[in-house]
KOLVO-647645 format. One record per residue (C-alpha): residue number from 1; x, y, z. Coordinates in steps of 0.5 Angstrom, whole numbers, m for minus. Example, Ala and Ser with C-alpha at 12.3 -4.5 7.8 and 13.67 -1.06 7.14 Angstrom:
1 / 25 / m9 / 16
2 / 27 / m2 / 14
//
This chain:
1 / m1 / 4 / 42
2 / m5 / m3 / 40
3 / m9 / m6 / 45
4 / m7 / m11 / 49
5 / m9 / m16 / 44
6 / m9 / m12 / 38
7 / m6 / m14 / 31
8 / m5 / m10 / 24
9 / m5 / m15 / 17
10 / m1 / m13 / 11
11 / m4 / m17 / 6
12 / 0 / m18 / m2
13 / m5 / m18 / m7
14 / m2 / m21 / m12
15 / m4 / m24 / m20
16 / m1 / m31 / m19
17 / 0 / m31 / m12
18 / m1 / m27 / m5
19 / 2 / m26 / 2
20 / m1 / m25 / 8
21 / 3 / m22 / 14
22 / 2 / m20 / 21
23 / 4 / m17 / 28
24 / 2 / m17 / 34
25 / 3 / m11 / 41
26 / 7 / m15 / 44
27 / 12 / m16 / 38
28 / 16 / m12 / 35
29 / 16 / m15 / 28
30 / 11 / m18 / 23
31 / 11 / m26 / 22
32 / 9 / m28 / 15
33 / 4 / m33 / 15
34 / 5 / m41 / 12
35 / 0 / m44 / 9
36 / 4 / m50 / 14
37 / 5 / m48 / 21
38 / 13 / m49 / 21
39 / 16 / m48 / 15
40 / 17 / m42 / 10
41 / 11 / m44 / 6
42 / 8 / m36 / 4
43 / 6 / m36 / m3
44 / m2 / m37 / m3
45 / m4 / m37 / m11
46 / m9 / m32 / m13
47 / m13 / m38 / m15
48 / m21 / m40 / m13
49 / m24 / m47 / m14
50 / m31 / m49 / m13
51 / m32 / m56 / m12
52 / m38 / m59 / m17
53 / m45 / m61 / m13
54 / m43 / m56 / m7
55 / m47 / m50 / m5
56 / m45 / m44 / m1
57 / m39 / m42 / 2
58 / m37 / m48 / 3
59 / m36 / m50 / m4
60 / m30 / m45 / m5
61 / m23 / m48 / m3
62 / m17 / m43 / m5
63 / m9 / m43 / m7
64 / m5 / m50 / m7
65 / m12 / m54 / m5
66 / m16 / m51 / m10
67 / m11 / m52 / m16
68 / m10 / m59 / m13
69 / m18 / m60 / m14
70 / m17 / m57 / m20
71 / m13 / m62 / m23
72 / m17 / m68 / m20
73 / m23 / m65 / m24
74 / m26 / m63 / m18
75 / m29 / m56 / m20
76 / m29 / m50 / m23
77 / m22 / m46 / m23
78 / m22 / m38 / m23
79 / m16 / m35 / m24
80 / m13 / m28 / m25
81 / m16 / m26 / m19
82 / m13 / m19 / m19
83 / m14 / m18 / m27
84 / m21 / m20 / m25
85 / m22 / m14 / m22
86 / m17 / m9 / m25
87 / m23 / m10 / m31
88 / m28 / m11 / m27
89 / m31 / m17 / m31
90 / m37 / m22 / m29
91 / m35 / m29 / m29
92 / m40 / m35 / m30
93 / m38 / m40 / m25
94 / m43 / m46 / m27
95 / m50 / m42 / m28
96 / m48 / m37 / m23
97 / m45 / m30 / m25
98 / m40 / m28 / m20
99 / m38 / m21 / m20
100 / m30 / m18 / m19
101 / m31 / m16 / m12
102 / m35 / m23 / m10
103 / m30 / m27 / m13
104 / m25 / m23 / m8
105 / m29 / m23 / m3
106 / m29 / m30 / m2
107 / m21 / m31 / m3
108 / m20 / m27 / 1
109 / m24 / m29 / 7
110 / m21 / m36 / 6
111 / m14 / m33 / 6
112 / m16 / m30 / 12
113 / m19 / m36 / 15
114 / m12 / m39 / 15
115 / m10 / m34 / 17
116 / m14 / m36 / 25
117 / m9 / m41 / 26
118 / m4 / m35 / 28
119 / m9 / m29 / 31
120 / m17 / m28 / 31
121 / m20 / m24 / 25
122 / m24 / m21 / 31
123 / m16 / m18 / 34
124 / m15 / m14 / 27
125 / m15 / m7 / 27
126 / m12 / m5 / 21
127 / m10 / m8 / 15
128 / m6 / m5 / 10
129 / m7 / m8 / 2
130 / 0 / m8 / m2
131 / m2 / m8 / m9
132 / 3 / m9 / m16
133 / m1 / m4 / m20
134 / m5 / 1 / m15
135 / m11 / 2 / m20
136 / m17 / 6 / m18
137 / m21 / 0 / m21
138 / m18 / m5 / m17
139 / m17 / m2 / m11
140 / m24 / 1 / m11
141 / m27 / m7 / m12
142 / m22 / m10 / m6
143 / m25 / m5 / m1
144 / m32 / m7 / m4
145 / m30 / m14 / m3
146 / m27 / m12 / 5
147 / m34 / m10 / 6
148 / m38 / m16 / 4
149 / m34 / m20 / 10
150 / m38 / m15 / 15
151 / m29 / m13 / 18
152 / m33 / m5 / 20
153 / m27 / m6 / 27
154 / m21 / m6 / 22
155 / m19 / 0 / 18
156 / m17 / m1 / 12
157 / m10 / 2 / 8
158 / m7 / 2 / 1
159 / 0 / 3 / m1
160 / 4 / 1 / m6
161 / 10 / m4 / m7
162 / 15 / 2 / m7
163 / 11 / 5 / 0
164 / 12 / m2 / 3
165 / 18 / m2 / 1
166 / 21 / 5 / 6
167 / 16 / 2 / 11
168 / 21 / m5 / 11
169 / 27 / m1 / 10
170 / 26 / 4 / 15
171 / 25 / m1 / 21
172 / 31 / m4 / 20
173 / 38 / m3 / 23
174 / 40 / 3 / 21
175 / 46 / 1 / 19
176 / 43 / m4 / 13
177 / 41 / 4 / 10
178 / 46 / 9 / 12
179 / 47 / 11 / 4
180 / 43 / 8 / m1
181 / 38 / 1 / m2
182 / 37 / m3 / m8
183 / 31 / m7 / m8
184 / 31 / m13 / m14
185 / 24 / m16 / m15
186 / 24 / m21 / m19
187 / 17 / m25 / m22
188 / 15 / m29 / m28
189 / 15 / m22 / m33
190 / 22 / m19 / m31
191 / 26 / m17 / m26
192 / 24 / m9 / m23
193 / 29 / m5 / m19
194 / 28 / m1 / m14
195 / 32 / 5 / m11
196 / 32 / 8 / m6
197 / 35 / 15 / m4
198 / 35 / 20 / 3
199 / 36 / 27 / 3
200 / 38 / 28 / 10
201 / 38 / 36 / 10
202 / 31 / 36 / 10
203 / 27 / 36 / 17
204 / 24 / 31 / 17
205 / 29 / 27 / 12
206 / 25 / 27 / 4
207 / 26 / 19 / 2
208 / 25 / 18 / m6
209 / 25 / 12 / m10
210 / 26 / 11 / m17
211 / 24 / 4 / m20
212 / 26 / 1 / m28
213 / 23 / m5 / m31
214 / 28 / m10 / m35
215 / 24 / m15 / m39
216 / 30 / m17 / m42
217 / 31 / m21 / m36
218 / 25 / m25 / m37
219 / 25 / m33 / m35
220 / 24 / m36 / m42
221 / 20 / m44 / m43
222 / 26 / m48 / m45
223 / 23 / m54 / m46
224 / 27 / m59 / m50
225 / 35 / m60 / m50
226 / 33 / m58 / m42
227 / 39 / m58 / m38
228 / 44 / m56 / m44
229 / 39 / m50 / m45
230 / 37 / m48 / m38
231 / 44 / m47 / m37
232 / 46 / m43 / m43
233 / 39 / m38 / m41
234 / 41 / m38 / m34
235 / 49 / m35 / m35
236 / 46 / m30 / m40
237 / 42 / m29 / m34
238 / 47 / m28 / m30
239 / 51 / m24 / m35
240 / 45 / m19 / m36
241 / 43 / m18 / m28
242 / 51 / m16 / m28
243 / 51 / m11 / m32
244 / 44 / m8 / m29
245 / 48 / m8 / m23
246 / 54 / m5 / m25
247 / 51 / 1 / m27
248 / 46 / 1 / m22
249 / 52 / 1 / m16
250 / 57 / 5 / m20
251 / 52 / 11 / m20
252 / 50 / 10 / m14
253 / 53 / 9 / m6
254 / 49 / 3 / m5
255 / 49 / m1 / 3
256 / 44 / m6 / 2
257 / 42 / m10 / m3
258 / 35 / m15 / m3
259 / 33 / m19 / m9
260 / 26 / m21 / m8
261 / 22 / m27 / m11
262 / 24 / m35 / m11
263 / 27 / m34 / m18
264 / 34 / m31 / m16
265 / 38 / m37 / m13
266 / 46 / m38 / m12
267 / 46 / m43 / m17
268 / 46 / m39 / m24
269 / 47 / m31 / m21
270 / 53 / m34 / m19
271 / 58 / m28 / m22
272 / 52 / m22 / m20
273 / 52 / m24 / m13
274 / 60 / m24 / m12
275 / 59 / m17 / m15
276 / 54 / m15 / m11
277 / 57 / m17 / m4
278 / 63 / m13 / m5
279 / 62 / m8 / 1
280 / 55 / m9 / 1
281 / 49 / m13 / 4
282 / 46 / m18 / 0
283 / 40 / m20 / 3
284 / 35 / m25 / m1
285 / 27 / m28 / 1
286 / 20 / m25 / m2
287 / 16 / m23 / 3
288 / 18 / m16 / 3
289 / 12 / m13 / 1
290 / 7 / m16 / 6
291 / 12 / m14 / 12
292 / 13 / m7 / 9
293 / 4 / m6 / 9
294 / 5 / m9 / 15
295 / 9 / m4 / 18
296 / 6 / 1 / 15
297 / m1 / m1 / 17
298 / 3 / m1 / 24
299 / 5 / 7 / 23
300 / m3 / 7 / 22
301 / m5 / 5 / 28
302 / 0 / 7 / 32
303 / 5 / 13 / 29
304 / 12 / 11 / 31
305 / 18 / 18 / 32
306 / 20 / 14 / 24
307 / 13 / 17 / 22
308 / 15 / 24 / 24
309 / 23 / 24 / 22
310 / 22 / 20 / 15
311 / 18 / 22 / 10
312 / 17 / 18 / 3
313 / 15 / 23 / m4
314 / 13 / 21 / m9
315 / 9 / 23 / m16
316 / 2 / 20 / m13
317 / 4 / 23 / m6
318 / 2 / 30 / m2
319 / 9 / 33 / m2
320 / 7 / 38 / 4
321 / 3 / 39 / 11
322 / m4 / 42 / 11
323 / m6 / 45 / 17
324 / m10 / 50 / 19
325 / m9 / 56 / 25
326 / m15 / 55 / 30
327 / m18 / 59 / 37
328 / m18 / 55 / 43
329 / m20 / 59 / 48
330 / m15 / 65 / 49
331 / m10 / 61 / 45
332 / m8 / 60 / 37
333 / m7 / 52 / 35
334 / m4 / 49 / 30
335 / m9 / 44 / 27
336 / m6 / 38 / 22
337 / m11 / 36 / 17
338 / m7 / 32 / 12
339 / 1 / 30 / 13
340 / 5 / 30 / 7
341 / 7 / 23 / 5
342 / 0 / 20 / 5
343 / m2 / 17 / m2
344 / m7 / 21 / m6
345 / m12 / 15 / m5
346 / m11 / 15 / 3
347 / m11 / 23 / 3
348 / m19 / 23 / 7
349 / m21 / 28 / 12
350 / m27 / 31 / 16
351 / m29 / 36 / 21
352 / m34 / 41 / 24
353 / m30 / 48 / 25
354 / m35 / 55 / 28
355 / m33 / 60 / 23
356 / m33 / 68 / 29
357 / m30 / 73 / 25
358 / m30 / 72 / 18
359 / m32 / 68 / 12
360 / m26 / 65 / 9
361 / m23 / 59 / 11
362 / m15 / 59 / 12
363 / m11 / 54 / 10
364 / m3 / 53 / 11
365 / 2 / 50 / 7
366 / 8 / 48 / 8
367 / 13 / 44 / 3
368 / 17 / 39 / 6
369 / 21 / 38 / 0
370 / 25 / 46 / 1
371 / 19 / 49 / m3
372 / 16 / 56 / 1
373 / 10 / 56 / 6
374 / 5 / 59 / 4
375 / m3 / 61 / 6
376 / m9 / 58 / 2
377 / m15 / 63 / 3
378 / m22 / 60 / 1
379 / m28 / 65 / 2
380 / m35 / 63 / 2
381 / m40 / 67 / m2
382 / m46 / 69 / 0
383 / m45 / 66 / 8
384 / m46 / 72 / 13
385 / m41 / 70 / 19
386 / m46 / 73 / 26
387 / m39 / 73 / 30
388 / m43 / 70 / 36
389 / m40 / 62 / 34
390 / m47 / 60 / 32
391 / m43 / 59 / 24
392 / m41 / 51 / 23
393 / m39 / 49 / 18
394 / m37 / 42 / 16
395 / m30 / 41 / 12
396 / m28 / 35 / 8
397 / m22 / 33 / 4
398 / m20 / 28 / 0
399 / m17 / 27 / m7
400 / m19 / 24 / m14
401 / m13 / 22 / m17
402 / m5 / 25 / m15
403 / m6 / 32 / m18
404 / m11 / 36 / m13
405 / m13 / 36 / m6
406 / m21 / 37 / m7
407 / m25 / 41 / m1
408 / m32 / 41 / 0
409 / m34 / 46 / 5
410 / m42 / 46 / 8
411 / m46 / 50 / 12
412 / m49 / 47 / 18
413 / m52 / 51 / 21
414 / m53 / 52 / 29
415 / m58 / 47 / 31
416 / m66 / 50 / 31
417 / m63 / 57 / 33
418 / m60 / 58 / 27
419 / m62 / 52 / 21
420 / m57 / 50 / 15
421 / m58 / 54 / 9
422 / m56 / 47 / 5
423 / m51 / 51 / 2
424 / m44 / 48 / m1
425 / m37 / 51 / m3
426 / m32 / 47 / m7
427 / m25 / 48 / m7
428 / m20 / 45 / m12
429 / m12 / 45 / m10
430 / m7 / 43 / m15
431 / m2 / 39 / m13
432 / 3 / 43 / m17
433 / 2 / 49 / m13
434 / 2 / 45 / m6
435 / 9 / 43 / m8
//
């Protein structure tokens, strides 16, 4: 369980703006944190400014404020905070060349330092980023950014929008997800939508999530003629986001409905929601995604019966449970190494096993999507196996991208008695044959 003062952080890391959420130990669910205490204030702009004539820390101010400073022609303004570091660009602040991860780094310690009026950074043992686009670069750059702000007691996580989106879900009532869930996200480029689905026959219950883009429902300027041609742009709107809707729930067995982000409102989709609430719940707000890494980084710390019973698969997700057959004594244990689910840019393990009869590693494979377990046997030429345990070998596993799982494997030897012939085997697993 968390420590008694415990707290896990699901942060949004967004282009235009971020969200910040967090849970307590004694709570069982996350708050979202607003920039004025009282009020619904989450979105924070990703936007950095730095004050003319400061030095330091203290210079930067971040989100509303560092627009307002902006504006005043106070400072320097850094937008695209994300963008930034997906390309990893080197910005020019006055004579000071900042690069991507120094530039994240700052933001996202002036987030979280408002994040202090709600708990003690000193409090977080997980947190879990959420980003639109999980990029290898981006991510890579956010955990150096996490490491410049000196947070070793926090483990750190990614998940994507579509895994926020099962951890939200699944912590709900089960009666808000009976059958299918249709999520709606609406932002300045378009509307995506995601659709949630359960295979209930399987143990534990396989959950998939298939997404569509629609730029076609993108808001446009209308900058002249304003209310005559708001009004005509809004009712086309609402006329498309019907006809998406309608094809989506006539396909499907929809329970629950989420529209996502502060574009959608009663006053134009009108003629969609009075579809969509046919027999469905339709929920509306935009800090699903926070909420959800916030749960998920939750399920880090402290795995729920959720965690073993529902399994959410994807293309960038191991589809099967990894495990070994270990001595204990006089007994056999199974020994789990990495669970089906994990995402591959989450998928990290290391351990010592003594090696006593032979030297081949076995490995067992089981699939959780109705494939047929099998054995994965990886031997270790040249080693000579003494048979009186003074064999150690060191296993690591971890993934480069979402096609294999990687196995690095190192002898260590046995102390003085029995020095390391610094000898390493590396073993490839396609995803495709672990599936």
């Amino acid at each position: 369980m968390l420590k008694k003062n415990g707290v896990v952080v699901g942060f949004d890391l967004g282009n235009d703006y971020s969200q910040i959420s967090y849970c307590r130990a004694d709570q069982s669910m996350p708050d979202t944190m607003s920039l004025v205490m009282g009020e619904e204030q989450y979105n924070i702009p990703t936007v950095l400014c730095k004050m003319h004539g400061n030095d330091g820390h203290n210079a930067w101010c971040v989100g509303n404020e560092a627009l307002r400073c902006a504006s005043q022609e106070n400072g320097i303004l850094v937008e695209n905070l994300a963008l930034l570091a997906k390309n990893n660009v080197l910005v020019k602040v006055y004579e000071e060349d900042l690069t991507a991860d120094e530039l994240l780094a700052i933001f996202i310690k002036k987030t979280l330092d408002i994040l202090t009026m709600y708990v003690r950074i000193e409090d977080i043992e997980a947190i879990a980023f959420t980003i639109h686009d999980m990029d290898r670069v981006l991510m890579e750059t956010v955990r150096k950014a996490v490491e410049r702000l000196d947070m070793k007691h926090a483990a750190m996580h990614f998940l994507s929008h579509e895994d926020c989106f099962f951890q939200y879900i699944i912590h709900q009532p089960s009666e808000m997800w009976i059958h299918d869930v249709l999520l709606y996200d609406y932002r300045a480029d378009g509307m995506k939508s995601y659709l949630l689905q359960m295979n209930r026959k399987t143990n534990p219950v396989a959950c998939f999530i298939e997404s569509a883009s629609f730029s076609q429902m993108k808001l446009a300027n209308t900058s002249q003629s304003y209310t005559e041609a708001e009004g005509a742009q809004y009712a086309q709107l609402d006329a498309t986001l019907l006809e998406i809707a309608k094809e989506q729930c006539e396909m499907h067995n929809i329970t629950s409905v989420f529209l996502l982000g502060d574009s959608f409102s009663k006053e134009w989709c009108k003629e969609s929601l009075r579809y969509l609430c046919r027999g469905r719940r339709v929920f509306q707000g935009n800090n699903l995604f926070s909420k959800g890494a916030c749960y998920g980084a939750r399920e880090k710390v402290y795995a729920s019966t959720l965690s073993t019973s529902y399994v959410y698969l994807s293309d960038d997700k191991l589809r099967a449970n990894i495990g070994m057959t270990c001595d204990r004594g006089r007994d056999e244990i199974y020994f789990p190494i990495l669970d089906a689910g994990t995402s591959w840019y989450d998928a990290k393990r290391e351990f010592d096993v003594m090696l006593t009869k032979n030297n081949t590693i076995t490995l067992n494979i089981a699939p959780v999507d109705g494939g047929k377990a099998r054995l994965a046997k990886i031997s270790l030429e040249g080693l000579k196996v003494r048979g009186n345990k003074t064999n150690r070998v060191g296993l690591r596993f971890f993934m480069e991208d979402a096609q294999a799982v990687q196995i690095e494997i190192t002898d260590k030897g046995f102390g003085e008695f029995f020095p390391s012939t610094g000898r390493m085997w590396r073993e490839c697993l396609p995803l495709e044959v672990i599936s």
